[in-house]
Structures are given as structure tokens and as C-alpha cells.
ROMILO-19677 format. One record per residue: residue in one letter; x, y, z negated of N, C-alpha, C in turn. Coordinates in steps of 0.2 Angstrom, whole numbers, plus 5000, padded with zeros to 4 digits. Example, Ala and Ser with C-alpha at 12.3 -4.5 7.8 and 13.67 -1.06 7.14 Angstrom:
! ROMILO-19677
  type   n.x   n.y   n.z  ca.x  ca.y  ca.z   c.x   c.y   c.z
     a  5066  4972  4961  5062  4978  4961  5066  4984  4961
     s  5064  4989  4965  5068  4995  4964  5064  5000  4961
This chain:
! ROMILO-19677
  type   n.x   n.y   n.z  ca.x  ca.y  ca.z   c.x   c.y   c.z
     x  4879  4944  5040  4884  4942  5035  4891  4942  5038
     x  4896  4945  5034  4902  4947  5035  4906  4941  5034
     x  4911  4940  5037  4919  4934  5033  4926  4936  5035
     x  4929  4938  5029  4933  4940  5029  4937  4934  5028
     x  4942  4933  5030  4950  4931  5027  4954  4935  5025
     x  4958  4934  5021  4966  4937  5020  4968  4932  5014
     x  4973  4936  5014  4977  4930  5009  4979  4935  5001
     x  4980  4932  4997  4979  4934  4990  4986  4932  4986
     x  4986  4935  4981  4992  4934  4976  4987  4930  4970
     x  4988  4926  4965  4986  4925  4958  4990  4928  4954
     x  4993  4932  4950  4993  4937  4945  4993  4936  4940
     x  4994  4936  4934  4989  4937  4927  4982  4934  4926
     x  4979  4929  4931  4972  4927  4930  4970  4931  4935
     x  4971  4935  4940  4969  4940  4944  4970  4940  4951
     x  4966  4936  4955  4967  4936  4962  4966  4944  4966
     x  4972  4944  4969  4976  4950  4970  4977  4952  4978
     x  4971  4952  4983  4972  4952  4990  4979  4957  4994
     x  4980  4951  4998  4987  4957  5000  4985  4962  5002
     x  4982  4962  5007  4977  4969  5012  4969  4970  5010
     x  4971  4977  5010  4963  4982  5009  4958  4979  5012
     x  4953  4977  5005  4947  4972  5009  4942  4979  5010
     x  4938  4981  5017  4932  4985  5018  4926  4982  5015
     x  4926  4983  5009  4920  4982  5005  4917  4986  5001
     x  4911  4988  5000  4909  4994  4997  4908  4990  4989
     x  4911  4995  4985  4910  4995  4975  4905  4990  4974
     x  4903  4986  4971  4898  4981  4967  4896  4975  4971
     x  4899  4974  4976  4897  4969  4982  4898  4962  4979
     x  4894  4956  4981  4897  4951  4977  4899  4947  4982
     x  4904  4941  4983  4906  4938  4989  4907  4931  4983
     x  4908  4927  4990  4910  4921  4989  4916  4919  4990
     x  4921  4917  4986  4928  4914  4988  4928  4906  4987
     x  4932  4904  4993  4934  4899  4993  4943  4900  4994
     x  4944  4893  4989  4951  4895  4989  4956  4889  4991
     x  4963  4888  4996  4967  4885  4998  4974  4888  4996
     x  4976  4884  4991  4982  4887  4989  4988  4883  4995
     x  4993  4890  4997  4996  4888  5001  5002  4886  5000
     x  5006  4883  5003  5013  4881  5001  5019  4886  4999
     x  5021  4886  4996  5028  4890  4994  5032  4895  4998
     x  5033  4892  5003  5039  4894  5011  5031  4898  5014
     x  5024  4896  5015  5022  4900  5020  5019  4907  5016
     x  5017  4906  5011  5016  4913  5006  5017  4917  5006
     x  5015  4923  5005  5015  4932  5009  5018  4936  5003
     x  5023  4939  5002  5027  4944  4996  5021  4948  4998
     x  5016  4949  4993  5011  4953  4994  5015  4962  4997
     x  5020  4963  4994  5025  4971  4998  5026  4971  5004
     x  5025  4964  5007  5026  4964  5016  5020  4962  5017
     x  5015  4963  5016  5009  4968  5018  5008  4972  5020
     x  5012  4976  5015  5009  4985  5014  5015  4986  5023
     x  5018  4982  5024  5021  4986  5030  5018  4986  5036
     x  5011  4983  5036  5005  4981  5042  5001  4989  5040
     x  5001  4989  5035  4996  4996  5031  4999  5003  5033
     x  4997  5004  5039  5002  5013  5038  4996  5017  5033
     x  4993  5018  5033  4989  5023  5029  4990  5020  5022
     x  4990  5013  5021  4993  5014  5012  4999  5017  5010
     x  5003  5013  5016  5010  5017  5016  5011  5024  5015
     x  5008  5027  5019  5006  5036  5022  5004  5038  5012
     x  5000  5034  5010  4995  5036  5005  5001  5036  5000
     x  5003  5028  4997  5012  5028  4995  5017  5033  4993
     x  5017  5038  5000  5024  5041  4999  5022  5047  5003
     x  5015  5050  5000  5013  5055  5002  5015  5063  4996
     x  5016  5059  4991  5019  5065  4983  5025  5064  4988
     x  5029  5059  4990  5037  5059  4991  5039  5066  4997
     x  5035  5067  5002  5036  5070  5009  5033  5077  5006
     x  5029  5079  4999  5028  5083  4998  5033  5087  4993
     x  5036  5084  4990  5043  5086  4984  5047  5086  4990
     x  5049  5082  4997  5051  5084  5001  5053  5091  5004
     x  5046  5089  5006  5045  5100  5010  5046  5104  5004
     x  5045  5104  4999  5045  5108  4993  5053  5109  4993
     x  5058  5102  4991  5065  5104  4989  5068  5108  4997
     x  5067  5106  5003  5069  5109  5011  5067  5115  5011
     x  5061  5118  5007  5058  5126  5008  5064  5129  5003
     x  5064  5126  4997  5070  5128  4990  5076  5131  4992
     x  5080  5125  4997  5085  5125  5000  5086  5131  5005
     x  5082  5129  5009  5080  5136  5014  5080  5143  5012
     x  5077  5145  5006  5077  5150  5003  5082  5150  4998
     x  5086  5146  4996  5094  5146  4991  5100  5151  4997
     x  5099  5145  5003  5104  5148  5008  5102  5154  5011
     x  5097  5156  5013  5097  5162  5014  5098  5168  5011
     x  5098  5169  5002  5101  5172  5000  5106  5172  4999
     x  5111  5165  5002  5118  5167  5000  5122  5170  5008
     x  5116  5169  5011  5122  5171  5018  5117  5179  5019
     x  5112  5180  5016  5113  5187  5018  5116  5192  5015
């Protein structure tokens, strides 16, 4: 048997774990819960900056409209300078 900790957001009726829990689809668990004080509480968004692959995962359209608009550019200028 597995135990995980992380800490979670409440949402909409929807506990909302800040970090990707390694659990496979239909798995059932037990939660216990300790609500934590205000001041120590985690912006579930300063998680995601522990996360480089969700990050990566994120802003992976971004880096690709990237190289897309730098190749456009690339071949704009080069027809104006040849």
C-alpha cells in the first residue's frame, strides 16, 4: 500500500490536488483531511513551478507558434534582402 501526501485546493465542492498524483484511472483511496491555516496555504499556480513537465506540457502550443512565427520572419527577411 501506497501514501501519498500533497496538499489540495476545495474549489466548487472539488478537492483540487496542487500536484500530479501517480495514480492509475479507477483507483479508489482514502482521504484524510486537515484544513490548513490561511498564511501557510499553497496558490495551487506555485505548484505548477515544481512541475517542469507540466509546465513544458503548458507552453508547449506556445514554443511551437514560436518556431512557426521565427521560421515566417526568417523567410519574410530573406526575401526582402535578396
Amino acid at each position: 500500500m501506497t501514501t501519498l501526501t500533497t496538499r489540495a485546493v476545495y474549489i466548487g465542492g472539488v478537492l483540487k490536488p496542487t500536484t500530479k498524483l501517480d495514480l492509475p484511472d479507477g483507483v479508489t483511496v482514502e482521504v484524510h483531511i486537515r484544513a490548513l491555516p490561511l498564511a501557510v496555504a499553497v496558490d495551487p499556480k506555485d505548484a505548477l513551478m515544481d512541475d517542469e513537465a507540466a509546465l513544458q506540457a503548458m507552453y508547449s502550443e506556445f514554443a511551437e507558434e514560436d518556431r512557426q512565427l521565427a521560421e515566417a520572419g526568417l523567410f519574410s527577411f530573406l526575401k526582402t534582402t535578396a
